[in-house]
mmCIF entry with sequence, helices, sheets and N, C-alpha, C, O atoms, coordinates in Angstrom:
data_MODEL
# 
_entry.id   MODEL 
# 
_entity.id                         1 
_entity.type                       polymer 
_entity.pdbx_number_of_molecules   1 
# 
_entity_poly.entity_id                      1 
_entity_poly.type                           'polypeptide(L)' 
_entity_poly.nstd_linkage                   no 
_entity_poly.nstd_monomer                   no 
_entity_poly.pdbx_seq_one_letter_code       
;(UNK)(UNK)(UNK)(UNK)(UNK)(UNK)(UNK)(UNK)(UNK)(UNK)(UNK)(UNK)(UNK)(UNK)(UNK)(UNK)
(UNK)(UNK)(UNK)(UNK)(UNK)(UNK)(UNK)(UNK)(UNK)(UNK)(UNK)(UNK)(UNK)(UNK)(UNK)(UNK)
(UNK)(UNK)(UNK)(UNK)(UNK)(UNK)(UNK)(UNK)(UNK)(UNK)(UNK)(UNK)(UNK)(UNK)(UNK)(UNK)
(UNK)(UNK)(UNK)(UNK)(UNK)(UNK)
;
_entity_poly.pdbx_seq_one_letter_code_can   XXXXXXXXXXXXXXXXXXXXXXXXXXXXXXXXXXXXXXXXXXXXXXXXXXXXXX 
_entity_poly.pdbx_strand_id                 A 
# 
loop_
_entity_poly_seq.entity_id 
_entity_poly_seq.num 
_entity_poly_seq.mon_id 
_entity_poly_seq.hetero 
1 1  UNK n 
1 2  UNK n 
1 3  UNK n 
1 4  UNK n 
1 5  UNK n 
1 6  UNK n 
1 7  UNK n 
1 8  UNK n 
1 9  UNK n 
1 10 UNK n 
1 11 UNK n 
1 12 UNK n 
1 13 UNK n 
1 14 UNK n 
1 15 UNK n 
1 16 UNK n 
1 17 UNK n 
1 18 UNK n 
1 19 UNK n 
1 20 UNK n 
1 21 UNK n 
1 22 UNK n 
1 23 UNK n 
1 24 UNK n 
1 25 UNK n 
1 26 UNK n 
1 27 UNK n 
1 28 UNK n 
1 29 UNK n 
1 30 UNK n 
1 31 UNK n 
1 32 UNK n 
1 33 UNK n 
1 34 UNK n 
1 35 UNK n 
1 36 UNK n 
1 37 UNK n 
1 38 UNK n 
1 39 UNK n 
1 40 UNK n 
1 41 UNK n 
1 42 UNK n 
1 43 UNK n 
1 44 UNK n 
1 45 UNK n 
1 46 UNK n 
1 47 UNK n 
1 48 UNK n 
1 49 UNK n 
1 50 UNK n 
1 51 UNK n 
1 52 UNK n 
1 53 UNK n 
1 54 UNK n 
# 
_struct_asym.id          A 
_struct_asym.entity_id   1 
# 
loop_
_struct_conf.conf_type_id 
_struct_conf.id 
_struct_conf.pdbx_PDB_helix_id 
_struct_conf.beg_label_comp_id 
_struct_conf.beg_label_asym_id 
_struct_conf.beg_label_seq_id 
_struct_conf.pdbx_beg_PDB_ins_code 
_struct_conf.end_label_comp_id 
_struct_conf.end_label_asym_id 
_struct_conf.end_label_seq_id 
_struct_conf.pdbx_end_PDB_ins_code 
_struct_conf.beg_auth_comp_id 
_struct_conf.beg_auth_asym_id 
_struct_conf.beg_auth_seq_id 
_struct_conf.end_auth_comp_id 
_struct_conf.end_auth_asym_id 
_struct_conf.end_auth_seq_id 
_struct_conf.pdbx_PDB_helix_class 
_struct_conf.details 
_struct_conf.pdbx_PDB_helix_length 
HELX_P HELX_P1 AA1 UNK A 2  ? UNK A 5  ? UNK A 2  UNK A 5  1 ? 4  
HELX_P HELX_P2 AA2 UNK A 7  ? UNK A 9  ? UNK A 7  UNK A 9  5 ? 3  
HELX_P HELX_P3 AA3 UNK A 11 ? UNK A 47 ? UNK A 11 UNK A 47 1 ? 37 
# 
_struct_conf_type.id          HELX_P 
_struct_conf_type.criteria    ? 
_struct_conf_type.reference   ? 
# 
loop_
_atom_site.group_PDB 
_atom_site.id 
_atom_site.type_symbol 
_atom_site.label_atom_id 
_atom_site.label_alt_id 
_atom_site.label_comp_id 
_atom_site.label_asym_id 
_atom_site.label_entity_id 
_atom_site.label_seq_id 
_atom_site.pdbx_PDB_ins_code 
_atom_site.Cartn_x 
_atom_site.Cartn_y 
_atom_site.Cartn_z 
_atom_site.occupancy 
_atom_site.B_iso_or_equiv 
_atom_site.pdbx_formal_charge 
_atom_site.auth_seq_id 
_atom_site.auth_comp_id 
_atom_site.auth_asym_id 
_atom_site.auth_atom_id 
_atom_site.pdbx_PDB_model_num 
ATOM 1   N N  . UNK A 1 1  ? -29.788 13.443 28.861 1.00 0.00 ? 1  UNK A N  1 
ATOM 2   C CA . UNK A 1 1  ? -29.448 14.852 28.877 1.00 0.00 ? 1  UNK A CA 1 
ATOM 3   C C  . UNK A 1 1  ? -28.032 15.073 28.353 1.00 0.00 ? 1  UNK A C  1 
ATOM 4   O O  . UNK A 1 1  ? -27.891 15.942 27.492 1.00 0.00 ? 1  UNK A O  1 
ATOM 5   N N  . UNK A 1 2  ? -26.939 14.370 28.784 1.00 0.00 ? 2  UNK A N  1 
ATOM 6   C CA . UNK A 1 2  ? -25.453 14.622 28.423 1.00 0.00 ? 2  UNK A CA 1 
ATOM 7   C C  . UNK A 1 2  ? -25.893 14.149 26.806 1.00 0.00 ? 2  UNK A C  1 
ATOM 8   O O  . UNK A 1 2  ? -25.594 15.063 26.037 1.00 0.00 ? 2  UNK A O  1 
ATOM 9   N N  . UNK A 1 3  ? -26.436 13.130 26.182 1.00 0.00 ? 3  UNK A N  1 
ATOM 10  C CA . UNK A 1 3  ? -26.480 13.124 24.989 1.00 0.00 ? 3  UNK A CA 1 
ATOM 11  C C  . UNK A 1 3  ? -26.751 14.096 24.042 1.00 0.00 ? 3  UNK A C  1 
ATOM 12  O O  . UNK A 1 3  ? -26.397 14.194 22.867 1.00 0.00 ? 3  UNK A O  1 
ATOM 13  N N  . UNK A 1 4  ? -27.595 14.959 24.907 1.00 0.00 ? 4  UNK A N  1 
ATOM 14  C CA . UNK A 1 4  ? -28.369 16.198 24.084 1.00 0.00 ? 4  UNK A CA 1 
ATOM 15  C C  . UNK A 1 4  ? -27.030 17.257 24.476 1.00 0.00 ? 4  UNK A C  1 
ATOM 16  O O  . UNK A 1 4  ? -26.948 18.112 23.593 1.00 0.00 ? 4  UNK A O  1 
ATOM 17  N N  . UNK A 1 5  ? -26.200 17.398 25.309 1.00 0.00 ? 5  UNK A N  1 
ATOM 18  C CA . UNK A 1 5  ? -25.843 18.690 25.389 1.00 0.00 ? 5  UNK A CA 1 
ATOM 19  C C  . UNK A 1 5  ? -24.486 18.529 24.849 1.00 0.00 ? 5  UNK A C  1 
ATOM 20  O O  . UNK A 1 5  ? -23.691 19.455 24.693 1.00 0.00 ? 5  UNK A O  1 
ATOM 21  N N  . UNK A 1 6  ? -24.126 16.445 24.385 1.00 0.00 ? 6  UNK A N  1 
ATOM 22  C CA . UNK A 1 6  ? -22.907 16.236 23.718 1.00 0.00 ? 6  UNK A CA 1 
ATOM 23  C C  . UNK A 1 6  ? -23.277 16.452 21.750 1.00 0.00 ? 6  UNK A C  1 
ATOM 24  O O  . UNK A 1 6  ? -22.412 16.223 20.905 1.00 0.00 ? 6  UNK A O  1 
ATOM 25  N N  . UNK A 1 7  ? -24.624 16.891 21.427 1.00 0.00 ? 7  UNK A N  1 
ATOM 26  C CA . UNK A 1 7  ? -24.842 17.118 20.355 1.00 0.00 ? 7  UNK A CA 1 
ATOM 27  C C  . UNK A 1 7  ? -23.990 16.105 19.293 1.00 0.00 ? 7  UNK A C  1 
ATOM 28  O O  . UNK A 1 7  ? -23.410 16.555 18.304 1.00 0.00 ? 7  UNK A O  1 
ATOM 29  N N  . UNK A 1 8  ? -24.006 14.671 19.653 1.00 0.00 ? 8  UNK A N  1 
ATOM 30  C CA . UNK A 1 8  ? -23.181 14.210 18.808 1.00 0.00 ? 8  UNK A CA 1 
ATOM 31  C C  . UNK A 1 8  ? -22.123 14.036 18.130 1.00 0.00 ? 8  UNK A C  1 
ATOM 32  O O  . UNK A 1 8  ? -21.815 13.261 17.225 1.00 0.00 ? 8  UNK A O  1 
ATOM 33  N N  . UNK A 1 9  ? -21.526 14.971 18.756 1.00 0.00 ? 9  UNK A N  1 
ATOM 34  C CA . UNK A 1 9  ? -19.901 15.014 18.645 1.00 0.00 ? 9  UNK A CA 1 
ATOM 35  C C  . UNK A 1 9  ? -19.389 16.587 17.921 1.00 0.00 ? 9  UNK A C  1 
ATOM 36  O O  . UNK A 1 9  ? -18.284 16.986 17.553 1.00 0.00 ? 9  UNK A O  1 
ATOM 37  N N  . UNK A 1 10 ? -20.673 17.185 17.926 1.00 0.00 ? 10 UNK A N  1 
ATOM 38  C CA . UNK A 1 10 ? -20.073 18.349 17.852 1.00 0.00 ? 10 UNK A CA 1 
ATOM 39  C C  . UNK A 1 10 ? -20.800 19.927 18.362 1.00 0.00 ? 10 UNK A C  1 
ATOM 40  O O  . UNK A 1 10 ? -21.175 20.962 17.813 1.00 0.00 ? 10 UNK A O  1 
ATOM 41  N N  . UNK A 1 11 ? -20.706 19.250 20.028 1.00 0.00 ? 11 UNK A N  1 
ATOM 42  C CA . UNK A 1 11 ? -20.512 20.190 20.995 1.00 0.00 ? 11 UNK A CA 1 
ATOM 43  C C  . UNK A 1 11 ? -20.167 21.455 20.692 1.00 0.00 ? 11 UNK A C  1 
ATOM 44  O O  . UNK A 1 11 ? -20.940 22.316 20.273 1.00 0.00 ? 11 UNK A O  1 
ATOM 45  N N  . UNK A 1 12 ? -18.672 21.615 20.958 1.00 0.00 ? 12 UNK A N  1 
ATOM 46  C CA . UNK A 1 12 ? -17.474 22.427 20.449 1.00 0.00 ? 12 UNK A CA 1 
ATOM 47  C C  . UNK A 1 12 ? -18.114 23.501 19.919 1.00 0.00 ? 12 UNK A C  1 
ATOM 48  O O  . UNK A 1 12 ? -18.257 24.529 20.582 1.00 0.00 ? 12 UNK A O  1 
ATOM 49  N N  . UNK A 1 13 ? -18.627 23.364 18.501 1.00 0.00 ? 13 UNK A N  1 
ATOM 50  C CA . UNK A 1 13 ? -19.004 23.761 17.678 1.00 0.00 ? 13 UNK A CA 1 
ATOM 51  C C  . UNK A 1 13 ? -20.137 24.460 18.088 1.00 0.00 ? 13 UNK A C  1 
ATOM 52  O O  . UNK A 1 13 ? -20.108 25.691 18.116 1.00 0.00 ? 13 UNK A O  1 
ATOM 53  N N  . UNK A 1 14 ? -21.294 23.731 18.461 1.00 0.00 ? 14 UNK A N  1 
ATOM 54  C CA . UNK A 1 14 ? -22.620 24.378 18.495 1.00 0.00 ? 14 UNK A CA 1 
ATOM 55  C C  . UNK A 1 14 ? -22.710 25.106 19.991 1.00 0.00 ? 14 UNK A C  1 
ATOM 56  O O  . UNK A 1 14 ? -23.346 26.126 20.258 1.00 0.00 ? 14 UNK A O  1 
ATOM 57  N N  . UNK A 1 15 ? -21.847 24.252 20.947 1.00 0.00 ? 15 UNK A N  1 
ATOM 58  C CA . UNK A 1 15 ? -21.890 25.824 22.107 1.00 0.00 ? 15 UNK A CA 1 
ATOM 59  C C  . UNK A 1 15 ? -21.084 26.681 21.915 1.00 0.00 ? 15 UNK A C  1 
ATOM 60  O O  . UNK A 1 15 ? -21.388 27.792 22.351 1.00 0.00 ? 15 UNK A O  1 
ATOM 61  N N  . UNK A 1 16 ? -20.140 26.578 21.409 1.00 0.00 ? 16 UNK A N  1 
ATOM 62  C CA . UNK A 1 16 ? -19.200 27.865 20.843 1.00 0.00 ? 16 UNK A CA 1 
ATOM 63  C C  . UNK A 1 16 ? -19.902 28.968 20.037 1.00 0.00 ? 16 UNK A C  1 
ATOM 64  O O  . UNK A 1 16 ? -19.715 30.181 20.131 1.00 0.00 ? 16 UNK A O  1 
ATOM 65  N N  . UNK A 1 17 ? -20.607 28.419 19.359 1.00 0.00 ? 17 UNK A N  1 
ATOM 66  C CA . UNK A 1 17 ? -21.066 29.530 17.931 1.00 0.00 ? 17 UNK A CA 1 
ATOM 67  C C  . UNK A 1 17 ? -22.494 30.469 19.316 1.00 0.00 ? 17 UNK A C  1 
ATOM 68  O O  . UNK A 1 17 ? -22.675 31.684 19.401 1.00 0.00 ? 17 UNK A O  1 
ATOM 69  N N  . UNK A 1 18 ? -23.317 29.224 20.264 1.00 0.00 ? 18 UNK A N  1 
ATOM 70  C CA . UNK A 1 18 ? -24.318 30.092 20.957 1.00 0.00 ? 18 UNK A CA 1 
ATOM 71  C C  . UNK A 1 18 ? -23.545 30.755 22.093 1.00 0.00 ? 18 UNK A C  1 
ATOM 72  O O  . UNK A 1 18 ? -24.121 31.565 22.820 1.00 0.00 ? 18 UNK A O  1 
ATOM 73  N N  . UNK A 1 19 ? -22.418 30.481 22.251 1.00 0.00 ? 19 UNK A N  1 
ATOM 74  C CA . UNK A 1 19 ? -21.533 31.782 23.153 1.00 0.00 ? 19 UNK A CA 1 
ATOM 75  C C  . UNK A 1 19 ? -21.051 32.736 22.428 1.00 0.00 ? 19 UNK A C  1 
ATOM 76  O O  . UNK A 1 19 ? -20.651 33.762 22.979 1.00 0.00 ? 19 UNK A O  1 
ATOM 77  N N  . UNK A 1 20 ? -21.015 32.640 21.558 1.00 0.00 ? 20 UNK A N  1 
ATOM 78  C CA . UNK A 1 20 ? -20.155 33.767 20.666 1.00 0.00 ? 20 UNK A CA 1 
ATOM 79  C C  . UNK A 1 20 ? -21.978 34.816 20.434 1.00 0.00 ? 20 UNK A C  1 
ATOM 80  O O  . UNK A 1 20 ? -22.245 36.014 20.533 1.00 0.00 ? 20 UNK A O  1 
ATOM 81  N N  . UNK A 1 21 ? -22.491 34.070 20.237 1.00 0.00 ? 21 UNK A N  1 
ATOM 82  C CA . UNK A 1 21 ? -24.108 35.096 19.753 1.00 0.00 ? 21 UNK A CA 1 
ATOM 83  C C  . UNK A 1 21 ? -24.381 35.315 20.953 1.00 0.00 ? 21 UNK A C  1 
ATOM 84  O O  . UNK A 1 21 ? -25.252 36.184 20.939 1.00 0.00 ? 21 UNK A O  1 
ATOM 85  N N  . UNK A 1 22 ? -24.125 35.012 22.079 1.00 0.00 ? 22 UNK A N  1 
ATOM 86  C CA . UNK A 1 22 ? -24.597 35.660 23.271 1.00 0.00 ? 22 UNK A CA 1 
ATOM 87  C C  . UNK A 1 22 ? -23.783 36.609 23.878 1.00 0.00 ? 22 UNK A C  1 
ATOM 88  O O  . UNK A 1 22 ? -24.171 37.323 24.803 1.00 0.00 ? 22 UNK A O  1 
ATOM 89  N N  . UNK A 1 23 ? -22.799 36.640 23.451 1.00 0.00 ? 23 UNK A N  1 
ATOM 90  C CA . UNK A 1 23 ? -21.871 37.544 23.729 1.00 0.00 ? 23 UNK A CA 1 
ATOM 91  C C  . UNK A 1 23 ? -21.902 38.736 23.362 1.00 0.00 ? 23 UNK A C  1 
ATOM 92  O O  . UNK A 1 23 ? -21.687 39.792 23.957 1.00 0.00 ? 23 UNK A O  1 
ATOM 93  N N  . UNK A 1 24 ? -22.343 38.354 21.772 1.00 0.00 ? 24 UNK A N  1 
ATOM 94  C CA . UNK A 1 24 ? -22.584 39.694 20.764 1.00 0.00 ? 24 UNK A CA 1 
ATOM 95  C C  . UNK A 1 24 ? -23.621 40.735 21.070 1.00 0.00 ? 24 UNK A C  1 
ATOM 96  O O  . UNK A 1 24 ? -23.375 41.936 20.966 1.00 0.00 ? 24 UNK A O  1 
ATOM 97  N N  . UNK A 1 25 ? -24.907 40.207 21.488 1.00 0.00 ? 25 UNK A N  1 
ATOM 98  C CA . UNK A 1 25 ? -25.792 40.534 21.796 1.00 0.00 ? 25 UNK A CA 1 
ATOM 99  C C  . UNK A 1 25 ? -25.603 41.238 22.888 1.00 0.00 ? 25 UNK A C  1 
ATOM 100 O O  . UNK A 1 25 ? -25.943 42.421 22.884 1.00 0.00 ? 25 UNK A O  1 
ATOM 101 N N  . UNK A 1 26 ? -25.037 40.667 24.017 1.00 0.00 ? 26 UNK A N  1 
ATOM 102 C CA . UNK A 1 26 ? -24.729 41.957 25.687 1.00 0.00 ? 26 UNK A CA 1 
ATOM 103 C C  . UNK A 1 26 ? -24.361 43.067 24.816 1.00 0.00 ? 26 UNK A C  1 
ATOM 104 O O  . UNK A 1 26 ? -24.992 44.119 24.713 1.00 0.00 ? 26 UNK A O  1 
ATOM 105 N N  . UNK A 1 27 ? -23.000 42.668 24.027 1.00 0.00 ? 27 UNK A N  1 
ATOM 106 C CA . UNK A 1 27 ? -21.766 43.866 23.336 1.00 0.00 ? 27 UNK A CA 1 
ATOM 107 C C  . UNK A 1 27 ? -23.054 44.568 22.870 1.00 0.00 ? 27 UNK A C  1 
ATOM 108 O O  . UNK A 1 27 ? -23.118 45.778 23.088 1.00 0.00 ? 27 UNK A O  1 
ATOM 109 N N  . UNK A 1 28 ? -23.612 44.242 22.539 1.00 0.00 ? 28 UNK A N  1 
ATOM 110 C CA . UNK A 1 28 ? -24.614 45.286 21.321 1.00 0.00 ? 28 UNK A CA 1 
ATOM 111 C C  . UNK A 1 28 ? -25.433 46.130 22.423 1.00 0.00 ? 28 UNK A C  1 
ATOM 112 O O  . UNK A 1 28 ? -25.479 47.359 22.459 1.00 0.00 ? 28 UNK A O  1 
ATOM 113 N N  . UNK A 1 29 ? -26.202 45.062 23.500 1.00 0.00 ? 29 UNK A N  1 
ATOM 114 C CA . UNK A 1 29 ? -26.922 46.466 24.207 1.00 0.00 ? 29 UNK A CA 1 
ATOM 115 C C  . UNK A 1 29 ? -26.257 46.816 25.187 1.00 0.00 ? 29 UNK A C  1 
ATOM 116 O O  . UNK A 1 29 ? -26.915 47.356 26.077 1.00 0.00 ? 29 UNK A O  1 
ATOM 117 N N  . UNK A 1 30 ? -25.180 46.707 25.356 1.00 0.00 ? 30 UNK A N  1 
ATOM 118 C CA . UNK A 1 30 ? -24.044 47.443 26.345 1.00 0.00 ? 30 UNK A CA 1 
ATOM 119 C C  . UNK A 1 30 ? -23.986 48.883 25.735 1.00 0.00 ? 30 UNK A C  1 
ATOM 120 O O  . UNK A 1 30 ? -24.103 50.001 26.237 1.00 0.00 ? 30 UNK A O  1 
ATOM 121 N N  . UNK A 1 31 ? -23.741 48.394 24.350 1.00 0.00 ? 31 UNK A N  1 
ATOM 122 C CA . UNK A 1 31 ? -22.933 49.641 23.160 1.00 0.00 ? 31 UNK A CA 1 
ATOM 123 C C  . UNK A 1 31 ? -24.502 50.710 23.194 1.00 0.00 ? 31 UNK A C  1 
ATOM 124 O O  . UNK A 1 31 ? -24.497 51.940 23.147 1.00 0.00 ? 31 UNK A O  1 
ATOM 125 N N  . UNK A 1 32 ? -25.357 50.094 23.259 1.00 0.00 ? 32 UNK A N  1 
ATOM 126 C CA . UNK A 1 32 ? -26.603 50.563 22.925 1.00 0.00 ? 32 UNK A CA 1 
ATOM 127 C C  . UNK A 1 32 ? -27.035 51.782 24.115 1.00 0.00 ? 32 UNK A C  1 
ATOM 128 O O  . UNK A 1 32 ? -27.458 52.907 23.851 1.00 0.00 ? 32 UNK A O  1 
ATOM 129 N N  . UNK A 1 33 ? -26.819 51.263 25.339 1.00 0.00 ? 33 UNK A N  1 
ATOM 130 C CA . UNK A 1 33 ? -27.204 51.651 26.770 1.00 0.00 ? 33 UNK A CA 1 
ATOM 131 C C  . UNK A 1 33 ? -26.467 53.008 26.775 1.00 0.00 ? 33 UNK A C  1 
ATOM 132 O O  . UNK A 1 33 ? -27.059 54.078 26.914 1.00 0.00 ? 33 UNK A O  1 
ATOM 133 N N  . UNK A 1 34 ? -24.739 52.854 26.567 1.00 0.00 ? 34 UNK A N  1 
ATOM 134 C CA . UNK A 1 34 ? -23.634 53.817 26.966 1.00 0.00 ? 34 UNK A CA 1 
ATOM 135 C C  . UNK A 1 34 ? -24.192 54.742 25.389 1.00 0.00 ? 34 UNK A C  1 
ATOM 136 O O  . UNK A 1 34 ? -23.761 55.881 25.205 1.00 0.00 ? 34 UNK A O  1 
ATOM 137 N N  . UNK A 1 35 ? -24.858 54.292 24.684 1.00 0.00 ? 35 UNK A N  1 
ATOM 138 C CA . UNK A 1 35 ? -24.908 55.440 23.394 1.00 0.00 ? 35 UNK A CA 1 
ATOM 139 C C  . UNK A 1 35 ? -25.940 56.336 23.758 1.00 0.00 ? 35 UNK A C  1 
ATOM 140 O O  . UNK A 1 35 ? -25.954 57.556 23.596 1.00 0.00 ? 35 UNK A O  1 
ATOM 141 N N  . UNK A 1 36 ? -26.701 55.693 24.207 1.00 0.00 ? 36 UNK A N  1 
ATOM 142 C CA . UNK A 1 36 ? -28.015 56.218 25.224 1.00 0.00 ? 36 UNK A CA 1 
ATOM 143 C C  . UNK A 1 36 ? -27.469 57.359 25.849 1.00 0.00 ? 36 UNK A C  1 
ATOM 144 O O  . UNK A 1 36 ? -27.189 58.491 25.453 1.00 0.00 ? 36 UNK A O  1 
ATOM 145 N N  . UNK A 1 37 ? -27.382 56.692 27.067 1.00 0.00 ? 37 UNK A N  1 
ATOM 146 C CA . UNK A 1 37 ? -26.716 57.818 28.040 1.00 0.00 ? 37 UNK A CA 1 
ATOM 147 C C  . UNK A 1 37 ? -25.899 59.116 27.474 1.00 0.00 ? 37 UNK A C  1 
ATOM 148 O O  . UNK A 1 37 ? -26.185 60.297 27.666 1.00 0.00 ? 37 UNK A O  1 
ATOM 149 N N  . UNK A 1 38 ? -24.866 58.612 26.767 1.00 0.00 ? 38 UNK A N  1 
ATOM 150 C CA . UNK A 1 38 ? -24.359 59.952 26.082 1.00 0.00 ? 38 UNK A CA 1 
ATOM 151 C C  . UNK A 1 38 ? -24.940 61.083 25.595 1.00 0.00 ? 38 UNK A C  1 
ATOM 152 O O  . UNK A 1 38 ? -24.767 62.272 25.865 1.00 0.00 ? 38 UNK A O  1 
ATOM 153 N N  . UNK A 1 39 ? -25.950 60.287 24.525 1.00 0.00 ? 39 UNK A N  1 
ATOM 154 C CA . UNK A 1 39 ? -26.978 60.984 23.852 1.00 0.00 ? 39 UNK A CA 1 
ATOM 155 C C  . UNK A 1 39 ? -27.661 62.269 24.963 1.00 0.00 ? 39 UNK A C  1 
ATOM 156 O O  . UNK A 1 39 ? -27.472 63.479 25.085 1.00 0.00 ? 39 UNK A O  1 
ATOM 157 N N  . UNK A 1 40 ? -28.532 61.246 25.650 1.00 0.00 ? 40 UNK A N  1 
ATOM 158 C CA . UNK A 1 40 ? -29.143 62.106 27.179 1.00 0.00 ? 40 UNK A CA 1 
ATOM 159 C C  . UNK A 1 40 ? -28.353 62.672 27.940 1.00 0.00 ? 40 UNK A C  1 
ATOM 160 O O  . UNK A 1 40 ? -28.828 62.980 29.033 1.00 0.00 ? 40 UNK A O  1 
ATOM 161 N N  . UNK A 1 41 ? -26.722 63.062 27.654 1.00 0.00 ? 41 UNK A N  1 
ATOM 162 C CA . UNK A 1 41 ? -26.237 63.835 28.326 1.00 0.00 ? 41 UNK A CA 1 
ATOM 163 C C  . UNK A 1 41 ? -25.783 65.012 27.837 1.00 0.00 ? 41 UNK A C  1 
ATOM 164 O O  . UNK A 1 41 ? -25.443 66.014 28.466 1.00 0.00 ? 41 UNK A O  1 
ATOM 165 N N  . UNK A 1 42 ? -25.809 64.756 26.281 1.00 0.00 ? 42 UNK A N  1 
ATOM 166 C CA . UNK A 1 42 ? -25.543 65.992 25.567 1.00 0.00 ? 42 UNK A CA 1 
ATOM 167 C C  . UNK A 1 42 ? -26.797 66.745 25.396 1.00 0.00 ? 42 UNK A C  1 
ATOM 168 O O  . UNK A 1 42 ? -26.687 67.942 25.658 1.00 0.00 ? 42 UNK A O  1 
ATOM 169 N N  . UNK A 1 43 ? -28.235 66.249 24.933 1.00 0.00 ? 43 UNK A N  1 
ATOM 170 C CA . UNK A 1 43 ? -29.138 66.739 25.324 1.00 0.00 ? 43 UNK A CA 1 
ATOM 171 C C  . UNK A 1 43 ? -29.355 67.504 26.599 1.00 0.00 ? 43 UNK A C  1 
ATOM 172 O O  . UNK A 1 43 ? -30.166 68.428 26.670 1.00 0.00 ? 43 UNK A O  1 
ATOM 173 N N  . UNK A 1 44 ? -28.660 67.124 27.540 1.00 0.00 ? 44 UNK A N  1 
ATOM 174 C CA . UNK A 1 44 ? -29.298 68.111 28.718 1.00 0.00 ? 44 UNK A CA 1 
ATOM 175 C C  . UNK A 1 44 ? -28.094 69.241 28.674 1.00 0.00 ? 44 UNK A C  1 
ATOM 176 O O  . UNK A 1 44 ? -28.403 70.380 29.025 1.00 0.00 ? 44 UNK A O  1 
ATOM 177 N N  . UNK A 1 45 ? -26.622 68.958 28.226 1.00 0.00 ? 45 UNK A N  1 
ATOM 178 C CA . UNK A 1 45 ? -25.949 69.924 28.139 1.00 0.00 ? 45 UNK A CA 1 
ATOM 179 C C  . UNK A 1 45 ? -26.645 70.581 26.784 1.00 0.00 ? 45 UNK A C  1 
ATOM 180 O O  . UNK A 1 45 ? -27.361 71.420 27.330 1.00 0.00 ? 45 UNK A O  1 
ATOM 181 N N  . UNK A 1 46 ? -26.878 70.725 25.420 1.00 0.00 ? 46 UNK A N  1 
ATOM 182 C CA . UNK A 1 46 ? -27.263 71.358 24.852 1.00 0.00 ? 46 UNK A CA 1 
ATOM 183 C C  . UNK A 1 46 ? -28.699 72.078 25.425 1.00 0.00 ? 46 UNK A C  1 
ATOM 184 O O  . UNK A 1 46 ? -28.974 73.205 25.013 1.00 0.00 ? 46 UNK A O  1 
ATOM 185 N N  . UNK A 1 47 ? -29.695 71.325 26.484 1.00 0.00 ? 47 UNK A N  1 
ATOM 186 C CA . UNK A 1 47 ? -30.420 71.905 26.312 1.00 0.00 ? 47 UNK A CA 1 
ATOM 187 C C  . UNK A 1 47 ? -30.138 73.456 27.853 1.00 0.00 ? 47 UNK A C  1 
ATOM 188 O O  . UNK A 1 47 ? -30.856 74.454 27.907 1.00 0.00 ? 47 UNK A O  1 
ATOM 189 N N  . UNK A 1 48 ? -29.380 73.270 28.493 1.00 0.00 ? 48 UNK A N  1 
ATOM 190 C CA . UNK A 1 48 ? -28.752 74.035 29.556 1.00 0.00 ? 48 UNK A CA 1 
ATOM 191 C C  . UNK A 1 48 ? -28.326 75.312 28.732 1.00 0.00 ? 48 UNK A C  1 
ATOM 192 O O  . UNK A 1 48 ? -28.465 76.319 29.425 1.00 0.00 ? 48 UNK A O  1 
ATOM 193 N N  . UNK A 1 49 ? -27.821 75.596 27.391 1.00 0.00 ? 49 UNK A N  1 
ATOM 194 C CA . UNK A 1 49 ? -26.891 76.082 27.294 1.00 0.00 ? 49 UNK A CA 1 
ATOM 195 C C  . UNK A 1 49 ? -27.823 77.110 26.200 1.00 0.00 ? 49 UNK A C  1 
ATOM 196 O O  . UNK A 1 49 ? -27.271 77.814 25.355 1.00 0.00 ? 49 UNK A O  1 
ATOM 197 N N  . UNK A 1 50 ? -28.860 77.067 26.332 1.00 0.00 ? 50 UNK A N  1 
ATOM 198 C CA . UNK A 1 50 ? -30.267 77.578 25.583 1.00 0.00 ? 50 UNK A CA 1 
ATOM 199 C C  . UNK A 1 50 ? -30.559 78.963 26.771 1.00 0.00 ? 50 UNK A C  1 
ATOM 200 O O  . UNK A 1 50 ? -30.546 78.916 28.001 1.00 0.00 ? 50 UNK A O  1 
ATOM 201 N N  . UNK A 1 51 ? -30.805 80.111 25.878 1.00 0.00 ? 51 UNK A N  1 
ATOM 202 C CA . UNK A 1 51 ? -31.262 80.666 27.058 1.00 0.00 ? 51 UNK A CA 1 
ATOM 203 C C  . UNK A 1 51 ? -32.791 80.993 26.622 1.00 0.00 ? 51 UNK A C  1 
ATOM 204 O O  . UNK A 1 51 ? -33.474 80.069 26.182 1.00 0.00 ? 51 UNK A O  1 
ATOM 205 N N  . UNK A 1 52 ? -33.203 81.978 26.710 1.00 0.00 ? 52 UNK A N  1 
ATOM 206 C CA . UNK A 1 52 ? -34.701 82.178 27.028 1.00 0.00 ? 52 UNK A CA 1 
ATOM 207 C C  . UNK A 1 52 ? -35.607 82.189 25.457 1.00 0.00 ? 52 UNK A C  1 
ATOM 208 O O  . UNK A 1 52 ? -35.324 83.076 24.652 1.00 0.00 ? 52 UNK A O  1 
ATOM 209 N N  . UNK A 1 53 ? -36.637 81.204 25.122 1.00 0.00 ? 53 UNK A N  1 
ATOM 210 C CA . UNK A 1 53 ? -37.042 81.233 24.082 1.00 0.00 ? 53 UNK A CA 1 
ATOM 211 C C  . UNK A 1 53 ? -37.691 82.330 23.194 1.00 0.00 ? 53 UNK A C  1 
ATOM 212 O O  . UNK A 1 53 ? -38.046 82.511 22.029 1.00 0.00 ? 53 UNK A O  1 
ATOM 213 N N  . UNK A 1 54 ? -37.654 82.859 24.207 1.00 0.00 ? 54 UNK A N  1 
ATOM 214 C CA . UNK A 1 54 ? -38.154 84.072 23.225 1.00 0.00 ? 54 UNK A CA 1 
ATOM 215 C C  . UNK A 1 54 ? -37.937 85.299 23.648 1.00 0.00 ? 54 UNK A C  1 
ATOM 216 O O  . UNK A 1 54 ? -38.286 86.259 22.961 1.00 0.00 ? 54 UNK A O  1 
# 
């Protein structure tokens, strides 16, 4: 197992690069979630601010 997770001497490298892509990925649906929400909050303020359709 330590052989496999010492990747031959370049560890460093290959868990670094899959922390850095896992990282990116939260950042992205973090960014994704809070864009969300915003979205669905201006929607309900735009749609509040509507008065009677006809």
């Amino acid at each position: 197992m330590s052989e496999f997770l010492g990747m031959g001497g370049y560890a460093p490298y290959v868990w670094s690069a899959w922390g850095a892509s896992a990282l990116a990925i939260v950042a992205l649906i973090v960014f994704a979630l809070l864009e969300r929400a915003g979205a669905d909050a201006r929607l309900r303020e735009l749609e509040g601010d509507e008065g009677p359709c006809e």
